[in-house]
C-alpha positions in Angstrom: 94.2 85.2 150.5 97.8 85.7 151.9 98.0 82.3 152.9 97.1 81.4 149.2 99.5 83.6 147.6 102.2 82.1 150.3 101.7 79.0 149.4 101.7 79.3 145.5 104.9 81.1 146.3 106.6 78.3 148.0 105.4 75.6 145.6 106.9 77.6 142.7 109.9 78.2 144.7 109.8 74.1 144.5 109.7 73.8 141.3 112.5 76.0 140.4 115.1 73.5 142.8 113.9 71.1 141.7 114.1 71.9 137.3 117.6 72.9 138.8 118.6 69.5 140.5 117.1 67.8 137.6 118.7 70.1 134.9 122.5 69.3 136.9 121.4 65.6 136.9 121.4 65.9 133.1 124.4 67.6 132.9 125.8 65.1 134.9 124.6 62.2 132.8 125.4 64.4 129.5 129.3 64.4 130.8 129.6 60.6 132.4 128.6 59.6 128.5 130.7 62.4 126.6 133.6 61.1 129.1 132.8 57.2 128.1 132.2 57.9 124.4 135.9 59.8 125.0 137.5 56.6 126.8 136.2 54.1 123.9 137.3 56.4 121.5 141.1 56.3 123.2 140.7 52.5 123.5 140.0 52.1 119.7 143.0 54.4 118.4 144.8 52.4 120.9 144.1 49.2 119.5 144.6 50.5 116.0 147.9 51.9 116.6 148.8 48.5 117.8 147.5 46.7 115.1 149.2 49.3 112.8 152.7 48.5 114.9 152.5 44.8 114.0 154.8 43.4 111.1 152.8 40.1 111.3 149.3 39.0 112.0 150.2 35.9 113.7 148.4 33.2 116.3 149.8 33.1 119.6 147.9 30.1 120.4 150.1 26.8 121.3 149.7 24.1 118.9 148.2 20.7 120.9 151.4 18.8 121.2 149.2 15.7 119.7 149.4 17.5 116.7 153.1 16.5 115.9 152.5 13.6 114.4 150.1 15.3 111.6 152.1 15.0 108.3 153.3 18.6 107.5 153.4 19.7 103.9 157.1 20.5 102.9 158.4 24.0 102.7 159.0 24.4 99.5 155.7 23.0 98.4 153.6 25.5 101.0 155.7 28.4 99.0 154.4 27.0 95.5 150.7 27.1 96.8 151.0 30.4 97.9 152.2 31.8 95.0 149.8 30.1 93.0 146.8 31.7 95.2 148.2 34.9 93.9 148.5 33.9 90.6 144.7 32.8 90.7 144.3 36.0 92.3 146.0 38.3 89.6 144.0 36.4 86.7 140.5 37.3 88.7 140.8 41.0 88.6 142.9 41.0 85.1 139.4 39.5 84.3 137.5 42.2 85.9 139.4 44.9 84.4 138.5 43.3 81.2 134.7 43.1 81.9 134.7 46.7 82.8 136.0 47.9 79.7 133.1 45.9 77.5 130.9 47.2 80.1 131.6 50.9 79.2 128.7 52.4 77.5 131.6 54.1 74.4 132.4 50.4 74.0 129.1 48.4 74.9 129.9 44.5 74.4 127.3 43.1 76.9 128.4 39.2 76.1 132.2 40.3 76.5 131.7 42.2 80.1 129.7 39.1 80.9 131.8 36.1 79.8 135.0 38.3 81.7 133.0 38.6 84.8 132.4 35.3 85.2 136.2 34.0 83.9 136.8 36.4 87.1 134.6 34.9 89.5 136.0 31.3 88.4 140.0 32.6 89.3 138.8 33.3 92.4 136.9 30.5 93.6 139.9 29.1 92.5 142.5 31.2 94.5 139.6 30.8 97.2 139.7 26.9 96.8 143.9 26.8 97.8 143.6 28.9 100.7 140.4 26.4 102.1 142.7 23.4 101.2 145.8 25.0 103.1 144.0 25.5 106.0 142.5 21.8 105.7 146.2 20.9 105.6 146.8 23.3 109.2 148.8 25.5 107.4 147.4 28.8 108.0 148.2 29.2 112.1 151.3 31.5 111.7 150.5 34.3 109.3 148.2 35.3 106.8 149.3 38.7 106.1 151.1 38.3 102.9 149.1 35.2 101.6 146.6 37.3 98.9 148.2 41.2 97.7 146.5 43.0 95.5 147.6 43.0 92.0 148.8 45.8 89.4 146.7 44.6 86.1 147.0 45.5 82.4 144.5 48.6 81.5 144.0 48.4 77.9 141.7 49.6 75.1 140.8 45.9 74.2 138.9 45.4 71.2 137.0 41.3 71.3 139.7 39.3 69.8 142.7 41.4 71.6 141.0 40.3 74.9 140.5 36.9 74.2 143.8 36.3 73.0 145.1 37.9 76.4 142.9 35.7 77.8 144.3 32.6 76.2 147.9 33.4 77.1 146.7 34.1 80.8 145.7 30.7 80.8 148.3 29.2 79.6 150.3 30.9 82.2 148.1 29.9 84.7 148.2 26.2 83.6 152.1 25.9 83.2 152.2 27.7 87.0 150.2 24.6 88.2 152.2 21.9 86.4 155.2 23.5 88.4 153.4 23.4 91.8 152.4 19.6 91.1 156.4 18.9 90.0 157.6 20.9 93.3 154.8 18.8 95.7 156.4 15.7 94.0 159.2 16.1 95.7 162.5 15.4 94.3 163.4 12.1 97.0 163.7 8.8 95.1 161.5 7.2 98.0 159.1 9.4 97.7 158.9 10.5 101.2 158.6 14.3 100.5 155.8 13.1 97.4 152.8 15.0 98.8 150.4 12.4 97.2 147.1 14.0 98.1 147.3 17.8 96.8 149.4 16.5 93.9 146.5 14.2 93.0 144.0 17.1 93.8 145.8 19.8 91.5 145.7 17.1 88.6 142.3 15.9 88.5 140.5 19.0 89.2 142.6 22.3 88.5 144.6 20.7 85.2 141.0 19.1 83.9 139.1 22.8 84.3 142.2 24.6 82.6 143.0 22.7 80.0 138.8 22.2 79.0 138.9 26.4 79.4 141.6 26.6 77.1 140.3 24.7 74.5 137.3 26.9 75.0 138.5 30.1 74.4 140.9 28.3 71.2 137.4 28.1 69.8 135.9 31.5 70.6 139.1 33.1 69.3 138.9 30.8 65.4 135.3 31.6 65.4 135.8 35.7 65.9 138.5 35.6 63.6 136.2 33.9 61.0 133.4 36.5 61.7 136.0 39.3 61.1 137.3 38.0 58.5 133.9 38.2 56.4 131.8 40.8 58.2 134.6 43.3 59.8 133.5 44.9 63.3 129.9 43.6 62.6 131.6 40.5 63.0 132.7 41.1 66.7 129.1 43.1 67.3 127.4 39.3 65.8 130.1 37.4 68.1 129.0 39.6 70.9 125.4 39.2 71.2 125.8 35.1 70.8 128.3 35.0 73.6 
């Protein structure tokens, strides 16, 4: 009986050591992964202060030297572009601002909020279209930081034809901001060696052709809700709304 009661003694005597070693072995563990959740904490405020510390996002890779002879676009002409990205830009969430207001449920013009949402996604596919044909071009390996900034829009209480019209003259501004990327791409040499052919060709049979056909669209929207208002008042826009 003694030697029974020893032995149950010294097993739980055992047991206890070893709870212990395995309760400092989790400890252990517990503190190597506080310590490397710690050290990839430092690394990532590290790298964000960096990132923070640069002026420039810029490529630091070196350019094949096979490359030189690639016809560069010219200076000037790579400016234009970029402005007109933004310009794209600024009419795509002008647009959306627009669409939100219709969409408010004091206001509730479902065909407005729709027809702005999708004159918004059209700007920027647009915007989207210029930054893909820059970087066809290889002129998108220094910096992209300033090539899109978000825009300060107008915030109004719109009522249908107030929008449209704004919508018309935003167009127009678009459209006259492409004819004077395609004159600056021309180039101004009489033997036409800084005449970038290919993007001035692009910019006239696909961006002139969809904004002058969307102009001429929304001439017609803007007569017809006149019309409506003219006879029928604000059921006029509410009728011009639901067919929209």
């Amino acid at each position: 009986m003694v030697k029974l009661i020893a032995s149950i003694a010294s097993l739980l005597v055992v047991l206890a050591v070893a709870n212990v070693a395995q309760a400092d072995s989790l400890k252990s563990s517990q503190f190597s992964v506080v310590q490397e959740l710690k050290i990839q904490k430092n690394d990532e405020i590290k790298m964000t202060n960096k990132l923070q510390d640069d002026d420039l996002l810029t490529c630091n890779i070196k350019s094949n030297a096979v490359f030189s002879g690639w016809p560069d676009m010219k200076t000037p002409c790579i400016n234009s572009m970029r402005k007109q990205i933004q310009k794209e830009i600024f009419a795509s969430t002008q647009y959306l601002a627009m669409a939100a207001h219709f969409a408010t449920d004091t206001v509730n013009r479902p065909g407005f909020a729709e027809h702005f949402i999708k004159a918004a996604k059209e700007e920027r596919e647009h915007g989207a279209k210029l930054v893909e044909y820059l970087s066809m071009r290889g002129q998108l390996t220094d910096t992209v930081n300033n090539l899109i900034k978000v825009p300060t829009v107008d915030v109004s209480k719109w009522t249908g034809l107030s929008a449209l019209e704004a919508a018309f003259k935003l167009e127009t501004e678009v459209t006259n901001s492409i004819r004077a990327l395609i004159k600056t791409c021309e180039g101004t040499a009489k033997n036409g060696e800084d005449n970038d052919y290919h993007l001035v060709d692009y910019l006239t049979g696909v961006y002139l052709e969809e904004q002058l056909t969307g102009q001429r669209d929304l001439a017609g929207k803007i007569t017809t809700l006149e019309k409506m208002m003219d006879s029928h008042g604000e059921l006029g826009e509410f009728l011009f709304d639901k067919n929209l």
